[in-house]
C-alpha positions as CSV (number, residue, x, y, z in Angstrom):
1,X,12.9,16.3,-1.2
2,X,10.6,13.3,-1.8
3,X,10.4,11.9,-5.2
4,X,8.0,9.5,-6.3
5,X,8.9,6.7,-9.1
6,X,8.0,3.8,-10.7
7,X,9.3,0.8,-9.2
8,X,11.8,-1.0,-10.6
9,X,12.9,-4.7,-10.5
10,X,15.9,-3.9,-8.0
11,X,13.7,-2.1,-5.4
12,X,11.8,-5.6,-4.7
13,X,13.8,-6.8,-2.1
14,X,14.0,-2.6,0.0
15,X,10.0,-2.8,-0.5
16,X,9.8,-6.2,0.8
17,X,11.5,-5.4,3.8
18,X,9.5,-2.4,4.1
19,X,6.4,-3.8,4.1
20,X,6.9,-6.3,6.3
21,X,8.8,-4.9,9.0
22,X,6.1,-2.3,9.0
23,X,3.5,-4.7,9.3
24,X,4.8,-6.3,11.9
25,X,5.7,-3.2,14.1
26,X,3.0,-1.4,13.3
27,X,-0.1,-3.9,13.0
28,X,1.5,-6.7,15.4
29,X,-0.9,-6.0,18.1
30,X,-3.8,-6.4,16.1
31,X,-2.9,-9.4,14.1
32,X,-1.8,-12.7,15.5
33,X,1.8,-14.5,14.3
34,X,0.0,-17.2,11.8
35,X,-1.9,-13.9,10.4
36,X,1.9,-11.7,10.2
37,X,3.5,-15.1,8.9
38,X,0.7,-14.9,6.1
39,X,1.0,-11.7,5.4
40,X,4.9,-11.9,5.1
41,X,4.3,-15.2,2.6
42,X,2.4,-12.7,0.2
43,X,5.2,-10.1,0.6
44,X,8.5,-11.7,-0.1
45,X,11.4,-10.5,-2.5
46,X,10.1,-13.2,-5.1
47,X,6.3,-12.2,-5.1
48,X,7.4,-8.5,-5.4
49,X,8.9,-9.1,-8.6
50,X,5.9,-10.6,-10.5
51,X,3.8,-7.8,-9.1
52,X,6.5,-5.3,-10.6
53,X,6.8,-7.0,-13.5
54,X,3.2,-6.9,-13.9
55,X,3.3,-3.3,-13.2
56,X,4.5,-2.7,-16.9
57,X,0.9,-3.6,-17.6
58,X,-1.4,-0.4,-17.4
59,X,-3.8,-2.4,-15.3
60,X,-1.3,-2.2,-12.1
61,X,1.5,0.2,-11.5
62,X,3.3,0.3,-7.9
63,X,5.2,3.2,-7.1
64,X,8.0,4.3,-4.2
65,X,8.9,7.3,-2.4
66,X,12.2,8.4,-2.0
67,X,14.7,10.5,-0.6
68,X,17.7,9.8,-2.0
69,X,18.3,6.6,-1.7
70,X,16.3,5.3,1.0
71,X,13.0,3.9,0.3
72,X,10.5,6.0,2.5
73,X,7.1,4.4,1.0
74,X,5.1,2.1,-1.7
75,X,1.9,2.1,-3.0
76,X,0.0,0.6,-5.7
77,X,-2.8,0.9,-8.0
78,X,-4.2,-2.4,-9.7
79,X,-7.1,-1.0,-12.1
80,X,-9.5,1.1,-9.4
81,X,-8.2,-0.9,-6.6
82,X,-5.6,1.2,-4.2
83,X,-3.3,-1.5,-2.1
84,X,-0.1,-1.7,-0.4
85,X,0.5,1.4,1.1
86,X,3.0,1.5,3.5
87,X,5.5,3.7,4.7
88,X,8.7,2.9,6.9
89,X,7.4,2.4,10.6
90,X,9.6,5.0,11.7
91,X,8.6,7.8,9.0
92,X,4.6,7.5,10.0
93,X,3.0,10.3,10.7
94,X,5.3,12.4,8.5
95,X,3.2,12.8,5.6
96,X,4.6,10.3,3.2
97,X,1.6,8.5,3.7
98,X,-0.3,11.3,2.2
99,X,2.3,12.1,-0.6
100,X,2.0,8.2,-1.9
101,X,-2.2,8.9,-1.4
102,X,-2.7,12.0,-3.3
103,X,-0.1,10.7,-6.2
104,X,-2.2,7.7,-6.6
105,X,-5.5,9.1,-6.3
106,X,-4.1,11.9,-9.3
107,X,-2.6,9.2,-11.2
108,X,-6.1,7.5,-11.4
109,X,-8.1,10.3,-12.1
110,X,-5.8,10.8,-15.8
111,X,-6.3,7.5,-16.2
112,X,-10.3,8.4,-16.1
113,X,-10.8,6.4,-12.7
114,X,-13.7,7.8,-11.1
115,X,-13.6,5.8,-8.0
116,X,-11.5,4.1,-5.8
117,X,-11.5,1.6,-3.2
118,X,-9.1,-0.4,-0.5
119,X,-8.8,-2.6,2.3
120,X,-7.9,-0.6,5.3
121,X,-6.1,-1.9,8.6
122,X,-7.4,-0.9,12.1
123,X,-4.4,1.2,12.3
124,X,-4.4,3.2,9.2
125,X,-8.2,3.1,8.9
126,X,-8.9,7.0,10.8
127,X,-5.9,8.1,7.9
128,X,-8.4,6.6,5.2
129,X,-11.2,8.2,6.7
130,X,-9.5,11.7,7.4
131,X,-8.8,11.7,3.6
132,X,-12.2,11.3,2.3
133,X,-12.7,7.4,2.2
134,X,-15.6,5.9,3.6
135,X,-16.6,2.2,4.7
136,X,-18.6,-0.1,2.3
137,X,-18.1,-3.1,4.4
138,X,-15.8,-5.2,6.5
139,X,-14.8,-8.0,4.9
140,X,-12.6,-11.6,5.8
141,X,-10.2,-12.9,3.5
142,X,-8.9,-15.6,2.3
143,X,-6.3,-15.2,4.9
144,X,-7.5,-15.0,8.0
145,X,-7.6,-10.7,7.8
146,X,-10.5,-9.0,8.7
147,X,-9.8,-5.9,6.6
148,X,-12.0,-2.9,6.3
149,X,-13.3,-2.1,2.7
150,X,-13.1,1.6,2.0
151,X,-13.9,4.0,-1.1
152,X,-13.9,7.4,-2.5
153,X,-14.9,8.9,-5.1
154,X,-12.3,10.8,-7.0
């Protein structure tokens, strides 16, 4: 059974790796090595932790499936912006995806969150779309990404 928590302090360095193995084997053909390199700068063990410990603020909360003890998924919410879903790159397609998704979009609504917006990848942007979220815009960032600006109304 999946369980979805809080995340905690220890899991940093499971949801780094997560995260950026995913990236990379699941958005490496549409990214080039400088852009994965940058993406893996903003994702490491150390940067996880401030964004944890920030979480105890109600502005951002990130939260992991499990099963067990293996780390299946993250997601976060940072005030009425959804980011960092991912789930492991082997486990896609399994409906973790959609777990993490529907617990965050609940978890805003009680916290009286009437809409919601991301930044989609190419890959993941038909999931975003099959689940309600339409595109505002696409939008370059400071990084190099050309990410796809999505919202829904909750």
């Amino acid at each position: 059974m999946i369980k979805i928590k809080k995340a905690k302090l220890s899991d940093a360095k499971e949801i780094s790796n997560l995260k950026r193995e995913t990236f990379e084997r699941i958005n490496g053909k549409d990214y080039t090595k400088e852009q994965i390199k940058d993406f893996n700068n903003l994702n490491t063990v150390n940067k996880l932790i401030n964004n944890i410990k920030k979480s105890g603020n109600w502005k951002r909360k990130i939260f992991c499936a499990w099963k067990g003890d293996k780390l299946l998924g993250v997601i976060d919410l940072e005030r009425n912006k959804i980011g960092g879903l991912f789930v492991k790159h082997g486990l896609i397609g399994k409906g973790i995806g959609s777990k993490l998704l529907k617990f965050i979009e609940d978890y805003a609504r009680k916290k009286r969150i009437s809409k919601v917006y991301l930044f989609s990848t190419k890959f993941a942007f038909d999931f975003y779309s099959k689940k309600g979220y339409k595109l505002i815009r696409k939008k370059p960032t400071k990084n190099r990404f050309t990410n796809l600006k999505m919202e829904k109304i909750l």
